[in-house]
N, C-alpha and C positions, 0 to 999 in steps of 0.2 A: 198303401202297399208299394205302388210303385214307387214312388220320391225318393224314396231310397237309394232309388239306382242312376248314377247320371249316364247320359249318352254324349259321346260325342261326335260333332258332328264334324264329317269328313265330306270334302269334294263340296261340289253343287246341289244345292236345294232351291228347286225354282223351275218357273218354267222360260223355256230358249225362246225368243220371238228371231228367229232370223230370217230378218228380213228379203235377202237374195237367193233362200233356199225352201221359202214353203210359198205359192205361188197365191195365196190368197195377202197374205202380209206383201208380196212384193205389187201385188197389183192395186191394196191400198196406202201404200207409198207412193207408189206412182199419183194416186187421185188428190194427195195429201192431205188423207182420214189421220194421220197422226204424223208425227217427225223425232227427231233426239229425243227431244224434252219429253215428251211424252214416253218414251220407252224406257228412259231413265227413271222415268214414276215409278213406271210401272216397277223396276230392278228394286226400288225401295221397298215394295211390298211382295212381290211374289215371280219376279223373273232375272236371270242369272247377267244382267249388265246389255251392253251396246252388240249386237250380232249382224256381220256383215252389211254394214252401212256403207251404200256406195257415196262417195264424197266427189265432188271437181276437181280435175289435176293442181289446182291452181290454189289449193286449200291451204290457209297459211298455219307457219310452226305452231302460232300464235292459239289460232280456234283448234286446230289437234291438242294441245296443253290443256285447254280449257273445260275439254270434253274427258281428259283422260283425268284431269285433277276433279270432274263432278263426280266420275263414276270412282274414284279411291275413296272422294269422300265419303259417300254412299257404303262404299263396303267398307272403311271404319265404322262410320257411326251404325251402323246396322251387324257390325259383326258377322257379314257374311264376303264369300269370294263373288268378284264380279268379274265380266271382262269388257274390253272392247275391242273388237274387231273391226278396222275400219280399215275401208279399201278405198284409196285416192285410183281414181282411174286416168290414166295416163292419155292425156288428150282430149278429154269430155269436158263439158261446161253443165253448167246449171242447167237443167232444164233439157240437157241432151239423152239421150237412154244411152245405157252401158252394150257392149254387143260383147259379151263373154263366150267363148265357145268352148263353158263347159257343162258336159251331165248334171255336175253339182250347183251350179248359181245358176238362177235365173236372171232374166234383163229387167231394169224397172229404170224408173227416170234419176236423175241425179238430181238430189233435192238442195236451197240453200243451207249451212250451217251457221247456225247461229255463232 
């Protein structure tokens, strides 16, 4: 009965992992329970791309390309919208915590990217 009918599909379908804004995901990036790779998987199967990943000032053109050319792949071959949101923080290194002073992000550690 239903086949008949197509739906399509608009916006986002998935669920958001952001990182710098749900405080249980920021404090296991901080402990590094998971990293990119891992939430890029995850975008493959059932979450909407890279969300607020705090990166090192110092992050080259090179690994930003890298990161934004997986997550296109990813929403070609899977036929869905991804995003990535990635914040170089201006003055932090590896392994330093972000000190943002806002309501909306929280602080976690700035992790290396692959």
């Amino acid at each position: 009965m239903f086949s008949q009918y197509y739906v399509k599909r608009i916006g986002y379908s998935g669920r958001m992992l952001p990182v710098m804004e749900d405080s249980l995901l920021a404090r296991r990036w901080s402990e590094g329970t998971f990293d990119v790779d891992g939430i890029l998987a995850y975008s493959a199967v059932c979450a909407t791309g890279l969300d607020t990943i705090p990166m090192a000032a110092d992050v080259t053109q090179r690994q930003t390309e890298r990161i934004i050319g997986d997550v296109a792949t990813l929403a070609v071959k899977w036929k869905k919208p991804l995003t990535a949101r990635l914040l170089p923080v201006k003055g932090k290194n590896i392994g330093e915590r972000t000190e943002f002073d806002d309501p909306n992000l929280l602080n976690t550690t700035i992790r290396a990217i692959p």
